[in-house]
C-alpha angles and dihedrals in degrees: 000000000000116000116191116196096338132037141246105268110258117255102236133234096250093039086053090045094049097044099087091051101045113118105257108262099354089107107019099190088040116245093335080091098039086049086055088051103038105012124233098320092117093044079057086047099051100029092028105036100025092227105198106259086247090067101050089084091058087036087067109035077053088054094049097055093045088055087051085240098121103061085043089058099054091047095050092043087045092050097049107114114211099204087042089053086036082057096044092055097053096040091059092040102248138121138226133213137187136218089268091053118104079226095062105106112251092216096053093049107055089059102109083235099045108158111259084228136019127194129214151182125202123051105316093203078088090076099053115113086002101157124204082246085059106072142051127206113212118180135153150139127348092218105030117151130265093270087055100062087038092059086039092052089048104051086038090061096028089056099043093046083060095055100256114127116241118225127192132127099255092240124151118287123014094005093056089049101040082055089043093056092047089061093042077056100056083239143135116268127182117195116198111207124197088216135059110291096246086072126088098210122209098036098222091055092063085112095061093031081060089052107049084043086066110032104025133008138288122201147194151172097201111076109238125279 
């Protein structure tokens, strides 16, 4: 993991502690989701109020009732119509794989919270055979100087010339030039959205979303829309 002019946010004590007893799925990125939805009041159970580590797992499913979250997300995941989703990929010209696909990508699945499904656009044949070796993550700040895209774009091109992927998430700043420089490079970039991949996000990126599209991969957890 490479980090220009900023870091990858730490991992705190209390995420690294409830990990292992989040239900599977139920959070996919672990509690920077939940924190989104109910604050910091597990960070002050687990750091405040020292909550044995067997009760974390009851702690946020607590949480998430209390929130009125649990009850939302059965009836999401209940409404979704498969042949509607089925639909939605096609139309937008994506794809989707599963944990048992060649495409899915090896790193990603051996993380204990890998998603069930990702979605892509941009041949997925790109994937195939990626190794965790293979690839190199390079993210950073939104507003870095001028000597830190240039270093991003660099490595981004430095790294790809040499036949290592390049992975960001194509946000504004360090992640978009570090992509831009991949694809100065020749080589493979993967961008990783937060939104569905039918959506160029940010807005002002849809140029190098485009081109990633068409020359490397673009992936997501979330279906399109």
């Amino acid at each position: 993991l490479l980090v220009v002019e900023g870091r990858a946010a730490e991992v705190g004590e209390a995420e690294r502690a409830a990990q292992p007893f989040l239900p599977p799925r139920l959070l996919p990125a672990g509690l920077a989701r939940l924190e989104h939805a109910v604050g910091d009041h597990l960070h002050r159970l687990v750091e405040v109020e020292l909550l044995p580590l067997g009760a974390v797992g009851a702690a946020v499913f607590d949480l998430l009732q209390a929130a009125g979250l649990v009850d939302q997300l059965i009836e999401r995941a209940e409404a979704r119509d498969p042949e509607r989703l089925r639909a939605a990929v096609d139309g937008c010209g994506a794809w989707a794989t599963c944990r048992h696909d060649p495409v899915y990508p090896r790193a990603l699945a051996d993380l204990g919270d890998a998603p069930a499904v990702i979605f892509g656009r941009g041949d997925a044949r790109r994937l195939a055979g990626l190794r965790p070796d293979d690839a190199v993550t390079i993210v950073g700040s939104r507003r870095p100087s001028r000597y830190g895209t240039g270093v991003a774009r660099t490595l981004g091109r430095e790294v790809a010339s040499a036949g290592v992927a390049v992975v960001s998430g194509m946000a504004l700043g360090i992640d978009s030039h570090a992509h831009e420089g991949a694809l100065e490079g020749g080589g493979l970039t993967i961008a990783v959205l937060g939104t569905g991949v039918d959506v160029p996000y940010p807005a002002s990126a849809t140029r190098l979303y485009t081109e990633i599209v068409e020359r490397g991969v673009v992936l997501g957890e979330l279906p399109p829309g």
